[in-house]
C-alpha positions, 0 to 999 in steps of 0.5 A: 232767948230762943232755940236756933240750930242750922237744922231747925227752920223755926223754934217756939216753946208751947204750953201744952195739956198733959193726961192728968190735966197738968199743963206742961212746957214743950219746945217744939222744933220744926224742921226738914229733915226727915223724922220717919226712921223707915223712909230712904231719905231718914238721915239719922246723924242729923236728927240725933244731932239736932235732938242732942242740940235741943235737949243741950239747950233746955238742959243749959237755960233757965226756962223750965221746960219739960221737954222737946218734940221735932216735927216736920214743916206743916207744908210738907205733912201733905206729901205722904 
């Protein structure tokens, strides 16, 4: 089962390295909402509300994961 949100263009669960070298289980949600607090078009309740769904999700299924990041469409990581 994978993560699906109407605020999330796509989901995958990423195995990732961490400090200690310890591997580590993320879900990765991209999105295009835009996640810099500072810019005009930041729409808070929307990123809580897709953060709040994705820790619901990890919280609610089986899959060990350890934690979740949003991030920006790569296309739109030009635009700065």
């Amino acid at each position: 089962m994978t993560f699906s949100h109407p605020l999330a263009r796509a989901a995958k669960i990423w195995q990732g390295t961490a400090m200690d070298g310890s591997k580590r289980d993320v879900l990765v949600v991209i999105t295009t909402l835009e996640l810099d607090p500072d810019s005009k078009k930041y729409k808070k309740d929307k990123v809580e509300r897709l953060a709040a769904a994705a820790h619901e999700w990890i919280s609610t299924h089986s899959i060990p994961l350890d934690s979740f990041v949003l991030i920006s469409r790569p296309k739109d990581w030009g635009e700065r």
